[in-house]
C-alpha positions in Angstrom: 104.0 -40.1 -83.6 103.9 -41.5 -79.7 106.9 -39.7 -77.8 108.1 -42.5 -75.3 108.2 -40.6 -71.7 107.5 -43.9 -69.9 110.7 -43.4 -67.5 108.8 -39.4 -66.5 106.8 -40.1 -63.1 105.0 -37.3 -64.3 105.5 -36.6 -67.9 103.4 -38.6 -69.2 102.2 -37.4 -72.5 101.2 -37.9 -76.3 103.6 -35.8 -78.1 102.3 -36.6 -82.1 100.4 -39.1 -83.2 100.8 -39.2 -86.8 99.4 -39.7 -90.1 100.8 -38.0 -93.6 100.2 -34.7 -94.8 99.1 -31.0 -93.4 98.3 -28.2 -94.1 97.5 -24.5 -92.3 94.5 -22.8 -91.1 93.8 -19.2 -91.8 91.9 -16.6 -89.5 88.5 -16.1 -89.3 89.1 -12.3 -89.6 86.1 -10.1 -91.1 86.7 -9.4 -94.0 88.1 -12.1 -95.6 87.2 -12.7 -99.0 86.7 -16.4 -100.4 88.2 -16.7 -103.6 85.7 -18.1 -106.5 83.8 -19.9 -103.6 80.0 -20.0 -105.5 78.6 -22.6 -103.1 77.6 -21.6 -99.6 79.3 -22.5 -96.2 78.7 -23.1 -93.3 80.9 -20.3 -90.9 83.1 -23.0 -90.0 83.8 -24.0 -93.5 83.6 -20.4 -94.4 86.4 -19.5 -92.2 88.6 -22.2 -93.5 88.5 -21.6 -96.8 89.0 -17.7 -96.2 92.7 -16.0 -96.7 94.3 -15.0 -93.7 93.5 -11.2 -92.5 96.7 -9.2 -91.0 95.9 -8.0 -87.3 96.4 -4.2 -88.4 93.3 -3.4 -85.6 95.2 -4.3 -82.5 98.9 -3.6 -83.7 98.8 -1.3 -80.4 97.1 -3.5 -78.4 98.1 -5.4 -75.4 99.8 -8.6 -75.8 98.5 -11.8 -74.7 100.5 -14.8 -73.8 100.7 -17.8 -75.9 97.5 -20.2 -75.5 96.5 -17.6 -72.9 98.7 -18.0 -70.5 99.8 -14.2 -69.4 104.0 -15.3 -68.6 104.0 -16.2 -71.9 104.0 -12.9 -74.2 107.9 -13.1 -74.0 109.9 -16.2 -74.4 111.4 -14.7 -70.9 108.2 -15.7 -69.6 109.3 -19.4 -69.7 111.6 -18.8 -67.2 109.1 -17.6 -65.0 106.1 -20.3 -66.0 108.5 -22.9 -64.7 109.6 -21.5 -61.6 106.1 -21.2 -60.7 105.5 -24.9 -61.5 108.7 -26.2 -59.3 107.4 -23.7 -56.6 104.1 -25.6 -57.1 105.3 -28.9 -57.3 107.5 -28.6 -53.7 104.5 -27.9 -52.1 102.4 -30.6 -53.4 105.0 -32.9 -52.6 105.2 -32.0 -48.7 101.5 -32.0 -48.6 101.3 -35.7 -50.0 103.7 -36.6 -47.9 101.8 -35.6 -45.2 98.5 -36.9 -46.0 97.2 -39.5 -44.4 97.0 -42.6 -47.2 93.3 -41.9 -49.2 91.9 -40.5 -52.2 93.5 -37.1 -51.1 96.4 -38.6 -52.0 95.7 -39.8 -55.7 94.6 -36.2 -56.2 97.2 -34.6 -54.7 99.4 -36.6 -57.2 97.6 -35.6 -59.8 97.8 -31.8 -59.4 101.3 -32.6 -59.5 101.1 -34.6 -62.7 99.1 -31.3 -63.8 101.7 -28.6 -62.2 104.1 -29.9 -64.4 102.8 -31.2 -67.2 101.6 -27.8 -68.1 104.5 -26.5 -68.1 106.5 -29.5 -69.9 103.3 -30.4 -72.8 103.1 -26.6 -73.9 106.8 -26.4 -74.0 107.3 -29.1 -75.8 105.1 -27.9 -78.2 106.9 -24.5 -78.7 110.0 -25.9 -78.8 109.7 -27.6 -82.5 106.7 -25.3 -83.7 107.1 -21.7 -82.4 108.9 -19.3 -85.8 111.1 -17.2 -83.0 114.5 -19.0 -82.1 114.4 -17.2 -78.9 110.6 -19.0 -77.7 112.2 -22.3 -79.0 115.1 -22.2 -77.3 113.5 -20.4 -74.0 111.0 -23.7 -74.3 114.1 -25.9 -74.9 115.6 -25.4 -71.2 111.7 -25.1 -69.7 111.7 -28.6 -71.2 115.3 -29.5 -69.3 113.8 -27.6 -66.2 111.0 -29.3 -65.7 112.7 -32.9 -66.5 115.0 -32.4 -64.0 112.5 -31.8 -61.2 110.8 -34.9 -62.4 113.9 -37.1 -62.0 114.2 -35.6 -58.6 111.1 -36.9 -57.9 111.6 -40.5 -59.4 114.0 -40.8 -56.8 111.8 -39.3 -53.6 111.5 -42.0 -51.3 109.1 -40.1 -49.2 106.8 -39.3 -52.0 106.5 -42.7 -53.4 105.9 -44.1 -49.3 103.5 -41.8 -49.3 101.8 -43.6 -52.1 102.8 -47.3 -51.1 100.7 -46.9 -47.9 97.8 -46.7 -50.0 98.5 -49.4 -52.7 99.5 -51.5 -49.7 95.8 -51.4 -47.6 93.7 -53.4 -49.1 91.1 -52.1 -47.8 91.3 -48.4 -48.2 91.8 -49.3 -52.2 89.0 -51.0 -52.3 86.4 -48.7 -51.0 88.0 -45.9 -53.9 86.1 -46.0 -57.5 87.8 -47.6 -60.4 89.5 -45.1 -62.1 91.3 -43.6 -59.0 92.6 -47.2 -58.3 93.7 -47.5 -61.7 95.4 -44.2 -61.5 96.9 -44.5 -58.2 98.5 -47.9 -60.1 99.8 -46.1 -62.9 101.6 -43.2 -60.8 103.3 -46.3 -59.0 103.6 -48.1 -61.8 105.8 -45.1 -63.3 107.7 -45.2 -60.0 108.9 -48.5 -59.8 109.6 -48.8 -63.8 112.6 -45.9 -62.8 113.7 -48.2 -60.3 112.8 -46.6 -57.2 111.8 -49.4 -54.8 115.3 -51.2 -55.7 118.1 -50.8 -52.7 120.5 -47.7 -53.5 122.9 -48.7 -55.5 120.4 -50.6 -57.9 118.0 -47.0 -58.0 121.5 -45.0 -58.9 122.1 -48.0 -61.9 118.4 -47.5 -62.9 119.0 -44.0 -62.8 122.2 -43.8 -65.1 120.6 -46.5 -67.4 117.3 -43.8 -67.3 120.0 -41.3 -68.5 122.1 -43.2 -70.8 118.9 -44.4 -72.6 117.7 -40.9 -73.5 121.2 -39.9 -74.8 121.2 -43.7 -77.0 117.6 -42.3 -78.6 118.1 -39.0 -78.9 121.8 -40.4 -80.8 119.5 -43.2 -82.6 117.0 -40.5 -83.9 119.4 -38.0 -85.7 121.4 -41.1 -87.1 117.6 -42.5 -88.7 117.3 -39.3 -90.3 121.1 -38.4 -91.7 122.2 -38.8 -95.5 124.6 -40.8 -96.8 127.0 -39.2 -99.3 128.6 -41.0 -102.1 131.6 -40.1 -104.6 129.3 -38.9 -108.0 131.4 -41.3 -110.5 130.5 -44.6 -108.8 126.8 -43.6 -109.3 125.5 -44.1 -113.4 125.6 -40.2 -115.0 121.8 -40.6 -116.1 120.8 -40.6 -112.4 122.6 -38.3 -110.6 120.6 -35.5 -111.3 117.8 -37.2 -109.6 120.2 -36.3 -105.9 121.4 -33.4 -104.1 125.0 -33.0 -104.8 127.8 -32.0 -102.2 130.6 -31.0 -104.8 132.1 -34.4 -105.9 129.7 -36.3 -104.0 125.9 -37.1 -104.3 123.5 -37.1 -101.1 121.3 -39.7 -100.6 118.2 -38.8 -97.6 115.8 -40.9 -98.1 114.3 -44.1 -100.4 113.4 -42.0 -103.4 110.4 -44.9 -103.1 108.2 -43.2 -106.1 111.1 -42.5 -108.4 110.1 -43.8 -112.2 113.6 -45.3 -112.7 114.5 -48.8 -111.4 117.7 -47.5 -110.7 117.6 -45.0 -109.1 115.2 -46.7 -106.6 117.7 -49.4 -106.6 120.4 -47.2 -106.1 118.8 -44.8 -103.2 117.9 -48.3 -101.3 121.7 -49.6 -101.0 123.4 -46.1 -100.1 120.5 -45.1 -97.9 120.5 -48.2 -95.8 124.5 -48.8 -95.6 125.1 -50.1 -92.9 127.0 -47.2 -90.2 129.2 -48.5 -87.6 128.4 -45.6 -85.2 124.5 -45.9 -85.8 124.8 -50.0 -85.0 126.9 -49.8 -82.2 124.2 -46.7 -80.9 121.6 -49.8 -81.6 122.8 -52.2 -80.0 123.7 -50.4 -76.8 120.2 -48.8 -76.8 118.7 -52.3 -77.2 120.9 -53.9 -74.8 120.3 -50.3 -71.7 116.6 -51.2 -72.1 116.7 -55.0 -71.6 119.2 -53.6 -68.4 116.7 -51.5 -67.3 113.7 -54.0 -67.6 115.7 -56.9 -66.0 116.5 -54.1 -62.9 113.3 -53.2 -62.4 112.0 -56.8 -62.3 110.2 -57.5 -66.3 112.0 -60.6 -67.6 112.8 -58.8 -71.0 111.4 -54.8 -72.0 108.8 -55.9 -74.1 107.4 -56.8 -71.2 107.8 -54.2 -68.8 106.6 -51.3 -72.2 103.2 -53.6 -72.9 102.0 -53.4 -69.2 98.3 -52.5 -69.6 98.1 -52.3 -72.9 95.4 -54.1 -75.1 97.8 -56.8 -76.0 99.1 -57.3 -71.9 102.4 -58.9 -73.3 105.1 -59.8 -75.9 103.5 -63.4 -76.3 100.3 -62.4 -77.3 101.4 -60.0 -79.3 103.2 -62.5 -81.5 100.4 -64.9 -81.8 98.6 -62.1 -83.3 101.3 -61.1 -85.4 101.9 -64.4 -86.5 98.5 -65.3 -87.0 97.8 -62.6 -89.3 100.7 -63.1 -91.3 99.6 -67.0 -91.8 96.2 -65.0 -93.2 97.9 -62.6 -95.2 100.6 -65.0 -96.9 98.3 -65.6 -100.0 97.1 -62.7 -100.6 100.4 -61.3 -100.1 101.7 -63.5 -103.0 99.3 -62.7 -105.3 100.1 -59.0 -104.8 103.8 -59.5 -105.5 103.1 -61.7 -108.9 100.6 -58.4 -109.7 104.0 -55.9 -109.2 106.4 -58.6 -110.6 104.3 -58.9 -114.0 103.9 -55.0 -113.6 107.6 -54.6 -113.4 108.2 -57.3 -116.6 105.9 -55.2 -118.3 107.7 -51.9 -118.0 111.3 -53.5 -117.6 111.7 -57.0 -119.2 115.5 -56.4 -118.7 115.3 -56.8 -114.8 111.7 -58.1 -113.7 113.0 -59.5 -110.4 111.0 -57.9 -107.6 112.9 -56.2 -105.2 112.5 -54.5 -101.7 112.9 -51.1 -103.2 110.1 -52.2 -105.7 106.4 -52.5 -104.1 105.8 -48.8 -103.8 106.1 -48.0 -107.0 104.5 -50.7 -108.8 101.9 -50.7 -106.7 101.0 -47.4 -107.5 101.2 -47.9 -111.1 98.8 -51.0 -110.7 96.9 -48.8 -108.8 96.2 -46.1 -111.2 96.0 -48.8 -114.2 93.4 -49.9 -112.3 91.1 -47.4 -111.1 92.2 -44.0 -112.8 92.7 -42.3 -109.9 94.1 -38.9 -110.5 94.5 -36.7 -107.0 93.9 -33.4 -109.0 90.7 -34.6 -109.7 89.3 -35.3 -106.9 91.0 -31.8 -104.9 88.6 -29.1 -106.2 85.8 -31.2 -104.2 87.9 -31.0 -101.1 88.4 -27.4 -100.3 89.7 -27.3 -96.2 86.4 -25.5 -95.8 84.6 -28.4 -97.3 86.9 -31.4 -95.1 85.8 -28.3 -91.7 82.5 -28.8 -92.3 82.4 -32.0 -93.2 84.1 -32.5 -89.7 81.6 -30.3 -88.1 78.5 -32.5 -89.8 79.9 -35.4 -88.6 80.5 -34.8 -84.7 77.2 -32.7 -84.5 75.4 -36.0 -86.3 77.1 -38.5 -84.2 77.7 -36.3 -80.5 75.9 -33.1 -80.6 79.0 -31.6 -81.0 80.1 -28.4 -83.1 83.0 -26.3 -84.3 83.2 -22.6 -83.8 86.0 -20.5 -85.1 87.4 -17.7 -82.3 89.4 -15.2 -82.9 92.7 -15.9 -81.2 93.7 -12.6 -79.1 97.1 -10.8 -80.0 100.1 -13.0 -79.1 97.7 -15.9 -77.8 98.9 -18.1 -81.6 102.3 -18.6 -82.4 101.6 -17.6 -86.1 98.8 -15.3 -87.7 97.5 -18.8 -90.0 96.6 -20.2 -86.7 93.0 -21.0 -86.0 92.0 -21.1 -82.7 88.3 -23.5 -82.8 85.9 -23.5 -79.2 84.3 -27.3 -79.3 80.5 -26.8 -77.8 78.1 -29.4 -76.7 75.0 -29.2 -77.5 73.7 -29.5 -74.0 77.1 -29.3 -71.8 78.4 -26.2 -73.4 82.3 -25.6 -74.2 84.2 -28.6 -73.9 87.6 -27.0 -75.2 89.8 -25.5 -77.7 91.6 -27.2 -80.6 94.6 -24.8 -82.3 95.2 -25.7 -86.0 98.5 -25.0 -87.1 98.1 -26.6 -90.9 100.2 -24.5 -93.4 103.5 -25.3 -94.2 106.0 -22.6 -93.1 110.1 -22.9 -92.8 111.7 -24.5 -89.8 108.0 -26.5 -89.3 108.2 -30.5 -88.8 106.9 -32.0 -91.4 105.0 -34.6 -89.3 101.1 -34.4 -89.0 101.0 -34.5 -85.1 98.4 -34.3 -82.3 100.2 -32.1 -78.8 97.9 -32.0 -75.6 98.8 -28.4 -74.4 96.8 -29.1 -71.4 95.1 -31.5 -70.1 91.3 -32.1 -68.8 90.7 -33.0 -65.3 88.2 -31.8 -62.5 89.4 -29.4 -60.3 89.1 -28.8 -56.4 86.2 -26.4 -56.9 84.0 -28.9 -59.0 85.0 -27.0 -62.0 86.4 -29.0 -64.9 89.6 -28.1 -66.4 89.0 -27.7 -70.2 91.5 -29.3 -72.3 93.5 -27.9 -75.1 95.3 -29.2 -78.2 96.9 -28.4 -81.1 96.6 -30.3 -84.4 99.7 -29.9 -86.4 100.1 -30.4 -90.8 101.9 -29.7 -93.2 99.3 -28.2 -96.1 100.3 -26.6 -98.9 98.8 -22.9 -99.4 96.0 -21.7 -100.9 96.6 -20.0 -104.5 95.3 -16.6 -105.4 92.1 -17.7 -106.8 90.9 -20.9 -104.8 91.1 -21.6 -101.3 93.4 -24.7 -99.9 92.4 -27.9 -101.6 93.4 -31.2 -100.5 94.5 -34.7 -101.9 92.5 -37.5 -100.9 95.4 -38.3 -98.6 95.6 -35.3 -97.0 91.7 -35.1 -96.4 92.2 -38.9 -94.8 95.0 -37.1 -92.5 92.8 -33.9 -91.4 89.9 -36.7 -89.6 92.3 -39.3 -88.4 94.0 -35.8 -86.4 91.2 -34.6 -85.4 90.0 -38.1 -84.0 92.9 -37.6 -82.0 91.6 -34.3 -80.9 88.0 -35.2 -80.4 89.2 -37.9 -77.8 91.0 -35.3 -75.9 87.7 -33.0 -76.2 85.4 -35.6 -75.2 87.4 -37.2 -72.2 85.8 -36.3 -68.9 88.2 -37.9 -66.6 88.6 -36.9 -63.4 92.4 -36.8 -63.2 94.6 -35.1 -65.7 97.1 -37.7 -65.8 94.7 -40.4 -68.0 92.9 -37.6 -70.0 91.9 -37.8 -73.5 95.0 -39.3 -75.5 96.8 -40.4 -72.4 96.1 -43.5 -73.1 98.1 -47.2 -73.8 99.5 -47.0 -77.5 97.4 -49.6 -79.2 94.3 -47.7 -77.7 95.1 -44.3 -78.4 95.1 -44.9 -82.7 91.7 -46.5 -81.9 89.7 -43.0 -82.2 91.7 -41.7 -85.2 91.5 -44.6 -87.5 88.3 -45.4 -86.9 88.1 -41.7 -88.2 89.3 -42.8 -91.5 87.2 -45.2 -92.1 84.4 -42.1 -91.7 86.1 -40.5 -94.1 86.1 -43.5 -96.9 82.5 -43.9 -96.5 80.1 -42.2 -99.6 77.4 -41.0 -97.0 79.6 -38.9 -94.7 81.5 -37.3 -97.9 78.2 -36.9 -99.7 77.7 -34.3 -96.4 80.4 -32.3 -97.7 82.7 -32.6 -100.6 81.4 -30.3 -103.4 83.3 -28.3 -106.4 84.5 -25.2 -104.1 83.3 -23.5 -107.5 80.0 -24.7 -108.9 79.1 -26.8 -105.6 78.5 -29.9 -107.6 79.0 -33.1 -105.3 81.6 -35.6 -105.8 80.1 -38.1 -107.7 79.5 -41.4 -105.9 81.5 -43.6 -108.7 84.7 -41.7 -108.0 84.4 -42.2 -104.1 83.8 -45.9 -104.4 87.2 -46.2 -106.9 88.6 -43.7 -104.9 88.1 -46.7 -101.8 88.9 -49.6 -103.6 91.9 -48.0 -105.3 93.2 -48.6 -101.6 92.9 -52.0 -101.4 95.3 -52.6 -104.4 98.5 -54.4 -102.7 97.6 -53.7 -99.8 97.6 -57.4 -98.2 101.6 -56.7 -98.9 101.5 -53.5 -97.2 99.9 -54.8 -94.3 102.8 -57.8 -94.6 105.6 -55.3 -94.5 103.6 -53.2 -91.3 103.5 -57.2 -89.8 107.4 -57.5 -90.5 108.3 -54.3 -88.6 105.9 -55.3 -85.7 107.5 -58.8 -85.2 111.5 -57.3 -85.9 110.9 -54.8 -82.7 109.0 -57.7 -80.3 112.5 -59.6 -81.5 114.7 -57.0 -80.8 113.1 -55.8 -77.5 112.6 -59.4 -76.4 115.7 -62.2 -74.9 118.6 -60.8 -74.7 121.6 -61.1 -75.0 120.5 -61.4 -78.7 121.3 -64.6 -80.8 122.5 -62.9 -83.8 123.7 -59.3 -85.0 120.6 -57.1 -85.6 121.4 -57.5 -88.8 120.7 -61.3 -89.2 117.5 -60.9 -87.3 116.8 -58.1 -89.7 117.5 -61.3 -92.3 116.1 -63.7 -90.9 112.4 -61.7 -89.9 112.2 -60.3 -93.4 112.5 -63.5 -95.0 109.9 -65.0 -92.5 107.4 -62.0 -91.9 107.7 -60.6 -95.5 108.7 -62.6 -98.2 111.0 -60.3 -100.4 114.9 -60.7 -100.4 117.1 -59.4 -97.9 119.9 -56.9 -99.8 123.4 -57.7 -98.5 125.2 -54.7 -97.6 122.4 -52.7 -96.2 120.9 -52.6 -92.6 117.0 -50.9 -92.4 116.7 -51.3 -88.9 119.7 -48.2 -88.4 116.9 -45.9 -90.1 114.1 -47.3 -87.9 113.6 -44.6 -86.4 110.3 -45.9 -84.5 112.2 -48.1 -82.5 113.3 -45.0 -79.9 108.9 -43.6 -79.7 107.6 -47.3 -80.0 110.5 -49.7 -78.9 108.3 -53.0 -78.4 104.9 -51.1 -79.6 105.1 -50.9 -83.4 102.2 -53.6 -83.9 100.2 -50.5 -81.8 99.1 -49.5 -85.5 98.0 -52.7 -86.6 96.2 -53.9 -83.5 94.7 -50.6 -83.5 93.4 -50.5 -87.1 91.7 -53.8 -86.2 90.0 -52.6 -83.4 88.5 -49.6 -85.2 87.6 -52.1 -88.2 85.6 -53.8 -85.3 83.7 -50.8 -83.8 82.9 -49.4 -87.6 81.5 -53.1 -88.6 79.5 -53.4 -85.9 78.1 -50.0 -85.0 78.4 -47.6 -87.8 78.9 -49.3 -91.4 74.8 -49.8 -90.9 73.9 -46.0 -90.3 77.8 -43.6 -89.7 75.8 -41.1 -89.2 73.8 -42.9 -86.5 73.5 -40.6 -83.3 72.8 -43.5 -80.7 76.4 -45.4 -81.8 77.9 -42.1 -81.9 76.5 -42.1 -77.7 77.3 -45.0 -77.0 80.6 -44.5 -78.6 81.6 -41.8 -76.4 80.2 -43.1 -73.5 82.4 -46.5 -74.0 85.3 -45.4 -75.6 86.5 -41.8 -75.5 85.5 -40.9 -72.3 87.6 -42.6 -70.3 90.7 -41.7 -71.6 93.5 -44.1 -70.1 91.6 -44.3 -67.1 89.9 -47.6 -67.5 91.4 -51.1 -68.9 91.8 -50.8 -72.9 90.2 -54.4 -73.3 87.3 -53.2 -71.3 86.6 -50.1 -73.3 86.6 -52.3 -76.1 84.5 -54.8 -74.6 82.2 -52.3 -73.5 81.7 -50.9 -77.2 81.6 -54.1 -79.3 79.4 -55.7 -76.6 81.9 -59.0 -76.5 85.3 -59.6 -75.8 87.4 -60.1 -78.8 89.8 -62.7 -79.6 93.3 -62.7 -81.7 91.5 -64.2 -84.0 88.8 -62.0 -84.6 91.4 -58.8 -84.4 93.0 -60.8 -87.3 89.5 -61.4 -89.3 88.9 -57.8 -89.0 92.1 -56.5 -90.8 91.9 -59.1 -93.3 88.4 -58.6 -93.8 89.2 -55.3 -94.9 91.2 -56.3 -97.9 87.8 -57.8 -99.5 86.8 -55.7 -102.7 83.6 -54.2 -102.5 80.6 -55.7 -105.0 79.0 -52.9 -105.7 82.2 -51.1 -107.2 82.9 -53.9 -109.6 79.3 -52.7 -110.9 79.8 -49.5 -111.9 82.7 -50.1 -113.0 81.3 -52.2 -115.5 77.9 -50.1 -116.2 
């Protein structure tokens, strides 16, 4: 999940970007015994499918910091990580103040960006991951530190001059490369979006509005997210067991989407999504700050001031694609509701209308009807050794890339089932580290999340800062007598985070402030969904998913129904992703709005989906996307069509293909946000894509496969 930080001049920063499930590394310790493993690893997938050893040798040894960094053996050390940085960043700001306008000057803003964001991107981090309260909370105020020098330097005239001068001569920018322009752009792009070349008066507004919009989301988010209680009689007896009770009340957190019983679905739906006067007022003024702020700064709404240099450029296109592909969906998307309606007549004759609360489940029925797909059956072949080396096949294959398990030093991981993994090239040697944190533990988000802990740039000395990440699930642990085996979903989840990962490895920009996932939105889900469609195809999991027992490969049959499975309903998936998309371009675009959020809500369902609207009951309060992705939602969809693009053209043929996998790189994840999107994209397809052929590619994708309906009848 994308953390907006747009406002930060120097915050900028990919805080998750998300998928579904997760799970947790252990150690590559020696000894570690692999539980009924009969088939032979690699050491990568060896490690991973190994228990956990205790650090009993170096209980008395001295204690490194966290990620390395010595200040940070004690949460004290915080305190002293961010002075340092503060120190740091007054002095950078003097000298670029006095620099003469140049590429000295890009850099010196840069090392600034760096200064702080090392600080902020590891703290970050700690402050929703680390088990100790006292790191957290120590990581909590390094956080508030740190953002508080940043505003102070929003609003430094000097500073920003200092970068105007350069902007302003022509001639100086044009004798600078590319990707400095571009970055020297984007530093003054994040300038002027807080409002600082506005008169005084306007800066302060943009300046509270700044403020007051942070307070609105952080307000929005923990509203999303709260239950809603109801008295226990008004709810039938036969269901209320399936809730949480609160003595005379039942709690209702979430959509109970997969429950068996009609009503209960029915029933979670309506008290979940009652409407909260708090939570729309909350909305409404967050909606209403934003379009402030845009209109201050000098975008006609803040859709179009949040899609500056993105793939899409602005609002309008990014309606004619949305509306484009629900025109090409619309069919298909009726045929998949008659499928769940006749589903639902089937198993409930009583009540057969299809409802909102409805497509999840049915589908899934339909789904396993269809295709027998039974996760338990397919988890023995994915051990997270297997899915490791499967990973490791693949980027050596495509990039001459490989995996090696380290062992972390005392204090350097957060939590002994951390694995610490060195990424080497072949010929360029260590490119950085990845930490994977994968195992469930208590007070850990739940959300599958990619966190740049520091990011890659070259350094004064010619050196190149390596970058370092962590990959975050949620996997369930391994049981006594096998190691951790996955779902087919949470195998999906493991490559589209580490294609997250592999950009930031594999990003050789020159400034830190455009590495790896620093990217536009609907460019940085490019690298991680085209993962997934790696990890659909027979001839990269024939490389690695085999009984962790007897080492017998996953048949090919079961990967093919396994693939099409996924295609059941999902035109009216896509519909309902096309719905949310269009609802926050209308909400982040004219204001003052025509209607409550609620008749938009209404009137976009009705139009971008197709199933009722439920009076009484108001989604958008529990959209809690809107704060990360206000007016970037279709990010996902445009995304997904640009990595169906790329794997059509230059890896359905041969995935495995080591020239694509070059060119790949050398196109696409090595510029990090440091070149236009469109021309990254253009680069790797060899053309430049239109709407319409983003919106043949996702459609495309819906087509069942041939060959499946073949052996399923054999």
């Amino acid at each position: 999940m994308l953390q907006e930080v747009g406002r930060m001049l120097f915050a900028r920063k990919l805080g998750g970007l998300g998928a579904g499930a997760a799970r947790r590394p252990g150690r590559a310790g020696r000894g570690g015994r692999a539980r009924g493993v009969s088939t032979s690893w690699s050491p990568v997938g060896a490690a991973f499918n190994v228990k956990p050893q205790g650090r009993l040798l170096d209980l008395f040894g001295e204690r490194q910091g966290l990620f390395g960094v010595p200040e940070l053996s004690t949460p004290e050390g915080f305190q002293v990580a961010q002075e340092a940085a503060l120190r740091k960043s007054e002095w950078l700001v003097e000298r670029a103040c006095a620099t003469s306008p140049g590429l000295q000057t890009v850099l010196i803003f840069d090392e600034l960006s760096d200064a702080l964001c090392r600080v902020a991107d590891l703290a970050d981090f700690v402050k929703i991951a680390h088990p100790e309260p006292a790191f957290r909370e120590a990581a909590e105020e390094a956080c508030r530190s740190v953002g508080t020098m940043v505003e102070k330097l929003n609003t430094n005239v000097e500073l920003y001059q200092s970068l105007k001068k350069l902007l302003d001569d022509k001639k100086l920018m044009d004798s600078l490369d590319a990707e400095t322009r571009r970055v020297a752009e984007l530093f003054m792009f994040d300038f002027e979006i807080s409002g600082i070349h506005l008169d005084e008066e306007k800066r302060r507004r943009a300046v509270d509005l700044n403020v007051k919009i942070l307070d609105l989301s952080s307000t929005f988010l923990m509203g999303s997210h709260s239950p809603n209680k109801i008295q226990k009689q008004l709810l039938p007896e036969h269901i209320q067991h399936h809730f949480a009770r609160d003595r005379n009340h039942v709690v209702i957190d979430g959509l109970h989407a997969e429950a068996g019983d009609d009503l209960v679905r029915e029933a979670a739906y309506k008290i979940f999504l009652y409407p909260s006067a708090g939570q729309l007022k909350c909305l409404e003024e967050l909606l209403s700050s934003r379009d402030l702020l845009a209109k201050l700064v000098g975008y006609s709404t803040f859709s179009h001031r949040a899609l500056r240099g993105t793939i899409a450029q602005n609002p309008e296109t990014v309606m004619q694609f949305l509306e484009k592909l629900s025109d090409k969906l619309s069919e298909r998307t009726i045929k998949d509701f008659e499928m769940m309606r006749r589903m639902k007549m089937k198993l409930n004759p009583q009540n057969s209308e299809l409802m909102p609360w409805d497509p999840p489940y049915y589908s899934g029925v339909i789904r396993a009807e269809r295709y027998n797909i039974e996760p338990s059956l397919y988890c023995p072949f994915f051990s997270l050794g297997a899915c490791m080396e499967g990973l490791n096949i693949l980027f050596n294959k495509l990039l001459g890339v490989s995996l090696y398990v380290e062992q972390p030093a005392k204090g350097e991981v957060w939590c002994d089932a951390v694995r610490k993994l060195a990424v080497v090239h072949e010929s360029e040697g260590l490119l950085g580290y990845i930490y994977c944190d994968f195992f469930q533990r208590g007070n850990k988000p739940h959300q599958d999340c990619h966190f740049t802990i520091r990011g890659g740039r070259l350094k004064e000395d010619g050196a190149y800062q390596l970058p370092v990440v962590v990959l975050m699930l949620n996997l369930p642990h391994s049981a006594r007598d096998s190691p951790t085996l996955l779902t087919p979903g949470m195998m999906e989840n493991l490559f589209h985070e580490m294609g997250h990962a592999m950009h930031s490895m594999l990003g050789r920009t020159r400034y830190q402030h455009v590495t790896g996932t620093r990217c536009p939105t609907d460019f940085a889900e490019v690298p991680s969904i085209l993962m997934e469609y790696f990890s659909n195809d027979y001839r990269v999991v024939n490389q690695f998913a085999r009984h962790y027992q007897t080492g017998q490969p996953l048949p090919k049959a079961m990967v093919s129904r396994l693939c099409e499975s996924k295609k059941v309903c999902a035109a009216a998936d896509m519909q309902l992703q096309v719905f949310y998309a269009a609802l926050d371009q209308i909400y982040h675009g004219q204001h003052p709005l025509r209607k409550s959020t609620t008749d938009i809500l209404k009137e976009t369902q009705e139009q971008f989906y197709g199933l009722p609207y439920v009076p009484n009951t108001a989604w958008q309060l529990r959209f809690s996307h809107l704060v990360g992705y206000g007016a970037k939602y279709y990010s996902y969809l445009m995304s997904r069509a640009v990595a169906s693009m790329v794997w059509k053209d230059c890896f359905l043929q041969d995935p495995l293909n080591r020239a694509a996998g070059e060119r790949y790189r050398r196109e696409m994840l090595a510029h990090g946000g440091g070149k236009e999107p469109m021309l990254m994209v253009q680069g790797m397809l060899q053309k430049c894509p239109s709407i319409d052929d983003f919106v043949d590619a996702l459609v495309s994708d819906l087509n069942l496969d041939f060959e499946t309906f073949l052996m399923d009848s054999e």
